[in-house]
C-alpha positions as a Markdown table, in Angstrom:
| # | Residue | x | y | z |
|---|---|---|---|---|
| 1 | Unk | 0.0 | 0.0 | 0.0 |
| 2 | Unk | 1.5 | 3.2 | -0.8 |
| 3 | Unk | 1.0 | 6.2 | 1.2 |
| 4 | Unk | -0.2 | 9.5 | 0.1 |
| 5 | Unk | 1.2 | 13.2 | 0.8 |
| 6 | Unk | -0.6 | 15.9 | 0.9 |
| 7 | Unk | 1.3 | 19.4 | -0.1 |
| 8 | Unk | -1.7 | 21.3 | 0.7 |
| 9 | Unk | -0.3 | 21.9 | 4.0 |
| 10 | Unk | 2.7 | 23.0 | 2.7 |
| 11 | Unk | 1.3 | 25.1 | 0.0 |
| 12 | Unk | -0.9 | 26.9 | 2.7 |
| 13 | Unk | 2.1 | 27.7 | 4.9 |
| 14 | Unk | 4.3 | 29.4 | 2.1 |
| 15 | Unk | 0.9 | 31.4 | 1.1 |
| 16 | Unk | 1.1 | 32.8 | 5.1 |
| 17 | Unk | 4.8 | 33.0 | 5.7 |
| 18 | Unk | 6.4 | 34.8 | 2.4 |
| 19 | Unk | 6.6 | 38.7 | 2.5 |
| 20 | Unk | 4.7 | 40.5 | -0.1 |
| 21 | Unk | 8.3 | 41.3 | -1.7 |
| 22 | Unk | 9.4 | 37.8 | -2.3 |
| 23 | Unk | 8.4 | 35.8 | -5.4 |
| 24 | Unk | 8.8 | 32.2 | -5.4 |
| 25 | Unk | 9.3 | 30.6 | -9.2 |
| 26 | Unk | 10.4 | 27.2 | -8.8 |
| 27 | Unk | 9.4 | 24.8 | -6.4 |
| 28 | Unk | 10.5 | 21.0 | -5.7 |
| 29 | Unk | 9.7 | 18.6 | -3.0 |
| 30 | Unk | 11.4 | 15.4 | -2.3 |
| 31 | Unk | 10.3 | 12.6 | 0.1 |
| 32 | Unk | 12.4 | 10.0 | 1.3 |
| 33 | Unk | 11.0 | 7.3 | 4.4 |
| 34 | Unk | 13.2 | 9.3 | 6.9 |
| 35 | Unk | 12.0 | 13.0 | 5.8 |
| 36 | Unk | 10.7 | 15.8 | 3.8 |
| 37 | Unk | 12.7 | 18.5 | 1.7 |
| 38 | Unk | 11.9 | 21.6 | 0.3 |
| 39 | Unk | 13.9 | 23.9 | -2.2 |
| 40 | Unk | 12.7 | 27.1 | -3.6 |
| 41 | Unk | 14.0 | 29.3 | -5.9 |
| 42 | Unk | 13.4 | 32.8 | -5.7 |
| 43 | Unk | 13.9 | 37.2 | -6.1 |
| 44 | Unk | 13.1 | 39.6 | -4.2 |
| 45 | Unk | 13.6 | 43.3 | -4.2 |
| 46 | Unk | 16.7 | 43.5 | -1.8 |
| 47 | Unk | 19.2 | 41.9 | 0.3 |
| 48 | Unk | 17.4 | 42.9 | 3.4 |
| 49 | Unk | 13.9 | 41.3 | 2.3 |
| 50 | Unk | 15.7 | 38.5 | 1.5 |
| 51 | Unk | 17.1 | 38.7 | 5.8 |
| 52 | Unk | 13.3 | 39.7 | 6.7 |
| 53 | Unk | 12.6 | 36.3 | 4.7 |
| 54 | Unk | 14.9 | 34.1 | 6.5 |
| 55 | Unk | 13.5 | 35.8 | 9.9 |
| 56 | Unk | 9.8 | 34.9 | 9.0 |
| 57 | Unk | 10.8 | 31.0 | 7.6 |
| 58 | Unk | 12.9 | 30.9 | 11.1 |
| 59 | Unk | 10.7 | 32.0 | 13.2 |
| 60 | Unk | 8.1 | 28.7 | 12.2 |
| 61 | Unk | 8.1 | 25.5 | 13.8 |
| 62 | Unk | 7.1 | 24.2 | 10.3 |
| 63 | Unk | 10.4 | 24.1 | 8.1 |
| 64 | Unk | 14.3 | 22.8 | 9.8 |
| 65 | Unk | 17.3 | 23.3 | 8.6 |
| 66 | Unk | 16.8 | 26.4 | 6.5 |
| 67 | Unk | 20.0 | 27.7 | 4.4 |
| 68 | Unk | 19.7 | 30.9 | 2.1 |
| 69 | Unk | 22.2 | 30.4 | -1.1 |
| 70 | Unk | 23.0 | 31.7 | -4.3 |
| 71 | Unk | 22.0 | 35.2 | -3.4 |
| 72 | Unk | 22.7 | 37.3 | -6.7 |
| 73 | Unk | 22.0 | 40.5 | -8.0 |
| 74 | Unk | 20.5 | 40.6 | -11.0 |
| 75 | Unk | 22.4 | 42.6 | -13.3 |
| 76 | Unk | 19.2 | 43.5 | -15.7 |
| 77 | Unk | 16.6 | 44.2 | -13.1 |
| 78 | Unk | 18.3 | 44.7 | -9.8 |
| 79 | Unk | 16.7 | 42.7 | -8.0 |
| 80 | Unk | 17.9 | 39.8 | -6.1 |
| 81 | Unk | 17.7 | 36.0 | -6.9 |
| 82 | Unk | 18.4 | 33.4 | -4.1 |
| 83 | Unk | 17.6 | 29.9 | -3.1 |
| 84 | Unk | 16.8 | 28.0 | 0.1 |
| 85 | Unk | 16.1 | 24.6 | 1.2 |
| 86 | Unk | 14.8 | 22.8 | 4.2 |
């Protein structure tokens, strides 16, 4: 019998816990017997919405093991891309 996941939970908390700044444009999910994972990809408008990010993810009892990475300007636009898994 295989078991089923539900991401709606996970879905609902990133809909609560990322700043109005912060857009998220990839998203993959792994699932292993021993745990979950998350990695994002993502830009926002500055290095300090990016800390105000971190703060808010940190702050939940819902994601572990957060690490921030690749945080790049973007030349064109400005803005900054990043990553984070969990």
């Amino acid at each position: 019998m295989t078991k089923h996941v539900a991401l709606s939970a996970i879905f609902d908390f990133l809909s609560e816990q990322t700043l109005e700044k912060v857009q998220f444009n990839k998203f993959e999910y792994t699932v292993s017997e021993s745990a979950a994972a998350i990695h994002l990809d993502g830009i926002a408008d500055s290095f300090s919405t990016i800390a105000l990010q971190s703060d808010q993810f940190g702050a939940s009892k819902v994601l572990k093991d957060i690490i921030f990475s690749n945080i790049v300007i973007d030349s064109e636009t400005g803005r900054v891309t990043f990553s984070v898994s969990a």
